[in-house]
C-alpha positions as CSV (number, residue, x, y, z in Angstrom):
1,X,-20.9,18.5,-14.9
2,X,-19.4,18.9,-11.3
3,X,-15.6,19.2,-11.4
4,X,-13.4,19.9,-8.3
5,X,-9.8,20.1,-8.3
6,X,-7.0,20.8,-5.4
7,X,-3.7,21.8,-5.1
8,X,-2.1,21.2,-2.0
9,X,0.2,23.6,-0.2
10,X,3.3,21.8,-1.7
11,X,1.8,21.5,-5.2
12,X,0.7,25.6,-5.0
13,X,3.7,26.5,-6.7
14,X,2.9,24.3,-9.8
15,X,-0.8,25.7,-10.5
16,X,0.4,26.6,-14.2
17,X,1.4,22.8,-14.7
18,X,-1.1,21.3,-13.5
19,X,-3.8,23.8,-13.0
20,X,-7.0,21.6,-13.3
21,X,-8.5,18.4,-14.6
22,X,-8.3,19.1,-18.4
23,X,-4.9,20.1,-17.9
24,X,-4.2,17.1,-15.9
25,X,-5.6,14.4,-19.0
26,X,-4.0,16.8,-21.6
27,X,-0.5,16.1,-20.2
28,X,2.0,13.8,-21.9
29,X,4.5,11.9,-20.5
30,X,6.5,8.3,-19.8
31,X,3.5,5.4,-19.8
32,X,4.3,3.6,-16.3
33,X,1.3,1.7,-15.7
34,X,-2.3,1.4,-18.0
35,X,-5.7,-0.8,-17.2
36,X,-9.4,-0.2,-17.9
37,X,-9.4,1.8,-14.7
38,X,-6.5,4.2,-14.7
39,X,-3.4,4.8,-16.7
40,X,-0.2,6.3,-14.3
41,X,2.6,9.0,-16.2
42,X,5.7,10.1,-15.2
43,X,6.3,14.0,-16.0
44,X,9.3,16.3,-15.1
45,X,9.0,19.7,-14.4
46,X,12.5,21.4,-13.5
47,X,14.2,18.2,-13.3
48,X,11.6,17.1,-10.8
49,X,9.5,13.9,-11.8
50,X,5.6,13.8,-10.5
51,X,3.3,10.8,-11.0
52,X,0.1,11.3,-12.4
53,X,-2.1,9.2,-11.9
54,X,-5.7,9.6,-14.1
55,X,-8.9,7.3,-13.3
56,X,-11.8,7.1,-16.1
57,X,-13.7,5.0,-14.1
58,X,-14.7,4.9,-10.1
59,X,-13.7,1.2,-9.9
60,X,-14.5,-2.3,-11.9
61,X,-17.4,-4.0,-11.9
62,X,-20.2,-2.9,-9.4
63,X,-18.2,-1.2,-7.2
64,X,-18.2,1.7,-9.4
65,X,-21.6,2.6,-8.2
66,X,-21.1,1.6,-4.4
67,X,-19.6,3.8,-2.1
68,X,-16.4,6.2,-2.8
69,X,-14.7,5.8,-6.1
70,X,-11.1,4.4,-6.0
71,X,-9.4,8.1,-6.6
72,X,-11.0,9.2,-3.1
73,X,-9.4,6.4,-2.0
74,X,-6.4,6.9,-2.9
75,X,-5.7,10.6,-2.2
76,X,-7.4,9.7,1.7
77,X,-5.6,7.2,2.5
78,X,-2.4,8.6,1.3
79,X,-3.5,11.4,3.9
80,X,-4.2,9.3,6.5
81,X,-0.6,7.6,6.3
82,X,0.9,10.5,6.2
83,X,-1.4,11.4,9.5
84,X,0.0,8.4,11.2
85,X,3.8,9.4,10.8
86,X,4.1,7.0,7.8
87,X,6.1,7.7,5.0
88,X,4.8,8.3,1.9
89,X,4.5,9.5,-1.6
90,X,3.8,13.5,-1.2
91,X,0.4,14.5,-2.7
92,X,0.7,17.3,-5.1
93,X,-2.6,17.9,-6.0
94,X,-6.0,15.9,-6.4
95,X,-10.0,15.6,-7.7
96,X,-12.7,14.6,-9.9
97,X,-15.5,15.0,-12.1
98,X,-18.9,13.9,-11.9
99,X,-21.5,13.8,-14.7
100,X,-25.1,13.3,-13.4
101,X,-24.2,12.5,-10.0
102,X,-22.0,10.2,-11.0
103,X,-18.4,9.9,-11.2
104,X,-16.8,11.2,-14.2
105,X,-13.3,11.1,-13.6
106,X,-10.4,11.7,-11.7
107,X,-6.6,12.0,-11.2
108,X,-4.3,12.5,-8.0
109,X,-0.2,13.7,-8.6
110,X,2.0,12.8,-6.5
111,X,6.1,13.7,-6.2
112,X,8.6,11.2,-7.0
113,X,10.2,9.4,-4.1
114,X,14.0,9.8,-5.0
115,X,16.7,6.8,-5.1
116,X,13.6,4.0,-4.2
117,X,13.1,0.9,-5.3
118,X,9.8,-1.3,-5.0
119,X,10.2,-4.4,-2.8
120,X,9.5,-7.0,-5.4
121,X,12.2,-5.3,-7.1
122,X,14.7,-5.3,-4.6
123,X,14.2,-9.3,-4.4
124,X,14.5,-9.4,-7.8
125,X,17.9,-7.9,-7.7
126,X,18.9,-9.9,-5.2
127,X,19.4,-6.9,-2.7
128,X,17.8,-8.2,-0.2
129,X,21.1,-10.5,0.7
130,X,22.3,-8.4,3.4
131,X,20.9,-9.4,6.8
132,X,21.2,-5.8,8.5
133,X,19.0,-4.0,6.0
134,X,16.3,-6.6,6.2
135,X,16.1,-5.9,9.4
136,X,16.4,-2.6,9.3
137,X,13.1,-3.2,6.4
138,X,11.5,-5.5,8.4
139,X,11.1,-3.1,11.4
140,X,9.6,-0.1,9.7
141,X,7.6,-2.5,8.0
142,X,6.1,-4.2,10.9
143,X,5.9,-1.2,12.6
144,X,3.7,0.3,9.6
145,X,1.6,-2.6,9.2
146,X,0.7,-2.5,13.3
147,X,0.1,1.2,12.8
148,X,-2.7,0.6,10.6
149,X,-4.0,-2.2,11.9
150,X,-4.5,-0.5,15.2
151,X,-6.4,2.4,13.8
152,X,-8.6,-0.5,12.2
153,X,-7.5,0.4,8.9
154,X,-6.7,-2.4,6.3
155,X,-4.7,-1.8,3.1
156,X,-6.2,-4.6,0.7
157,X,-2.9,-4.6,-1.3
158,X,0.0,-5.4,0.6
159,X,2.1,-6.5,-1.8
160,X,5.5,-5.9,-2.2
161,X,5.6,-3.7,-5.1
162,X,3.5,-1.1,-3.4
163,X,6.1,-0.9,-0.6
164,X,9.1,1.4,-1.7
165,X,12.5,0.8,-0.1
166,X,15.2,4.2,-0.3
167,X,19.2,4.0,-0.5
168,X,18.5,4.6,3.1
169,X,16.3,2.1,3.8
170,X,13.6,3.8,4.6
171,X,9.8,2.3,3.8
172,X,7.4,3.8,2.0
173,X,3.5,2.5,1.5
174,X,2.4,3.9,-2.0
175,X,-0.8,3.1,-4.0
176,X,-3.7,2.1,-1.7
177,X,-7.1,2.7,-3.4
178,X,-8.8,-0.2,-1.9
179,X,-7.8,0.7,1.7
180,X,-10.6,1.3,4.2
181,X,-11.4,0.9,8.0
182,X,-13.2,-2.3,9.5
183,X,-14.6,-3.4,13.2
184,X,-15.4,-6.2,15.2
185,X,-14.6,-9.8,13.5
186,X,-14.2,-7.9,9.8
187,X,-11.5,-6.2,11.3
188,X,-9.7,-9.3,12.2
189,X,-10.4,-11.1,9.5
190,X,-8.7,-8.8,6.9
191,X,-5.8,-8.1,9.3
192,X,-5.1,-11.9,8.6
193,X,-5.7,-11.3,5.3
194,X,-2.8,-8.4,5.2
195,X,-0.5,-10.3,7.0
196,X,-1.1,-13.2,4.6
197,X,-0.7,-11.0,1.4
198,X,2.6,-9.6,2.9
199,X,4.0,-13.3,3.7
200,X,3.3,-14.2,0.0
201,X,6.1,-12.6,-1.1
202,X,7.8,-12.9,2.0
203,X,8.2,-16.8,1.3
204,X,9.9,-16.7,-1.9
205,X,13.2,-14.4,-0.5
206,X,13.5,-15.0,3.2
207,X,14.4,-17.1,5.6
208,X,12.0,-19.0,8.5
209,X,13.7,-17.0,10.9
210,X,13.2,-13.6,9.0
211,X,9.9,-14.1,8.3
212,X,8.7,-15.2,12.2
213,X,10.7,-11.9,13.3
214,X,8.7,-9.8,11.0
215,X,5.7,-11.6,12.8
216,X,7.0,-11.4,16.7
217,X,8.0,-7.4,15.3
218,X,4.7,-6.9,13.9
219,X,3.2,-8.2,17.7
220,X,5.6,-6.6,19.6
221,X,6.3,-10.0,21.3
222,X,10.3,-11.4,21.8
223,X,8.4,-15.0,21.8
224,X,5.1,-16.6,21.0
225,X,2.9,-16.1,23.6
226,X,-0.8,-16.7,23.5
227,X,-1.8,-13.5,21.5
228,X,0.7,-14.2,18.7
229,X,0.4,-18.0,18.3
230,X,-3.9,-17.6,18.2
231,X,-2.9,-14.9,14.9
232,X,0.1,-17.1,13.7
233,X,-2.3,-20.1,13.7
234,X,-5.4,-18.1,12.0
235,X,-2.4,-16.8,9.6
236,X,-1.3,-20.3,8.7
237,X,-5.0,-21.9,8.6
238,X,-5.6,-19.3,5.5
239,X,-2.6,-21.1,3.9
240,X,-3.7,-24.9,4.8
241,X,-6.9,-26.0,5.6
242,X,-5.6,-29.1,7.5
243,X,-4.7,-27.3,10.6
244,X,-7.4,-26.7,13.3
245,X,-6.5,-25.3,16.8
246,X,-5.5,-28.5,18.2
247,X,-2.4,-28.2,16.2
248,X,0.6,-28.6,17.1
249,X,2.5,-25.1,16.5
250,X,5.7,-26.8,16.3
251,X,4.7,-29.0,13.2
252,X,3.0,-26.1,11.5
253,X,6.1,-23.7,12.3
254,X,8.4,-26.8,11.0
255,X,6.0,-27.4,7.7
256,X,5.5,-23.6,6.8
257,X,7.8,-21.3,8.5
C-alpha cells in the first residue's frame, strides 16, 4: 500500500484534524453529496466549515484504469484556477492511496466559501431579477470561461451549480474533476461543448439579450463579427441539426436566442 497525503501551507495549522488519510475517512460530519464514486461532508473546526471530499474509486466505468483518477483531477485543476487569477475554493489539504499500483482511494478538503450561493440556486430563488448583478455575473463569468479556454483547458461540467456566486457577487468555479487540456480541432470542439453546457441553464432564466452579451463578453467583441458568428453558429448547430453555414444568423438568433 502506497499512501501520500499533503497539507498545504494554509491547511498546516490543522495537521491534528486532518492529519492523514485514515483520519480523513474516520471523520463525521453533515452528508452534502453521496454516489458510487465519492461522498462530500461538511465539518467545522473553530466555527470554520471545510468540505471533505472522499473518493473510493478513481472514476466509473473504464476510466478508472485510464489515465489520472478523478481526485488528481480535482486538486490540479483547482491549482490551476487558482494559477490563472480565478477564484476558487481554497485547498486545504489532499492525496491518495494506491493498492497494487492501483488506485485505492482518495480525498481533497477544501475551506468553505462564506455567504455563496450556487448559480442554479440563485435562479431558483429568483435572485437573479436584478439586471446590474447579472451583469456584474456575467462578466467574471465570461471572463473565466475565456481564461480557460485560452490556456486550452476545458472544464467538462459547466453547469451552474458548480459556479458559486458571493453577497458580493463575486464568481467562483468549484468541483472540476473531469477538467483537462485539449489541442487542435478537440480543443474546439469541447470549447463549443462548454459554452453549450453553460447556455443550458442560461435559457431557462435570462433574457436573448443577456445571454448574446455573455457570448459577445465571452469573445471580447461589442458586435458579431466573423470570429463570433463562425462559434455562435457551431454553438447553435449542437442545439439544431437543421442549421448549416448557409444560415441565415438572423433567423437562428430570432429562433433560439
Amino acid at each position: 500500500m502506497k499512501s501520500r497525503w499533503q497539507l498545504t501551507e494554509v491547511g498546516q495549522c490543522l495537521e491534528n484534524v486532518f492529519t492523514d488519510l485514515d483520519t480523513v475517512f474516520a471523520l463525521q460530519g453533515e452528508n452534502i453529496t453521496h454516489d458510487s464514486v465519492s461522498d462530500v461532508i461538511k465539518v467545522q473546526h473553530q466555527n470554520v466549515n471545510y468540505y471533505v471530499k472522499r473518493y473510493t474509486s478513481a472514476g466509473k466505468g473504464i476510466k478508472q484504469f485510464l489515465g489520472k483518477s478523478r481526485i488528481e483531477g480535482e486538486w490540479e485543476n483547482l491549482q490551476w484556477f487558482a494559477q490563472w487569477g480565478i477564484l476558487t475554493a481554497t485547498i486545504i489539504g489532499f492525496g491518495l492511496e494506491k493498492k497494487w499500483g492501483l488506485f485505492h482511494r482518495g480525498a481533497i478538503i477544501t475551506q468553505e466559501i462564506p455567504n455563496t450561493l450556487n448559480l442554479a440556486q440563485m435562479a431558483e430563488q429568483s435572485n437573479l431579477i436584478d439586471s446590474d448583478s447579472v451583469r456584474v455575473i456575467s462578466q467574471s463569468l465570461s471572463a473565466y470561461t475565456r481564461k480557460i479556454h485560452q490556456h486550452g483547458f476545458i472544464h467538462n461540467d459547466l453547469k451552474w451549480r458548480n459556479i458559486l456566486i458571493n453577497d458580493k457577487f463575486q464568481v467562483f468555479l468549484i468541483d472540476c474533476p473531469l477538467g483537462d487540456f485539449w489541442k487542435g480541432r478537440m480543443l474546439q470542439y469541447r470549447i463549443v461543448k462548454d459554452l453549450k453546457t453553460l447556455d443550458n441553464h442560461a435559457k431557462k432564466y435570462l433574457r436573448r439579450t443577456q445571454r448574446l452579451r455573455f457570448f459577445l463578453d465571452y469573445m471580447e467583441s461589442k458586435r458579431l463579427n466573423a470570429d463570433s458568428k463562425q462559434l455562435l453558429l457551431s454553438l447553435l448547430r449542437r442545439r439544431s441539426r437543421r442549421y448549416d453555414k448557409r444560415s441565415n444568423l438572423s433567423l437562428i438568433l430570432r429562433d433560439l436566442y
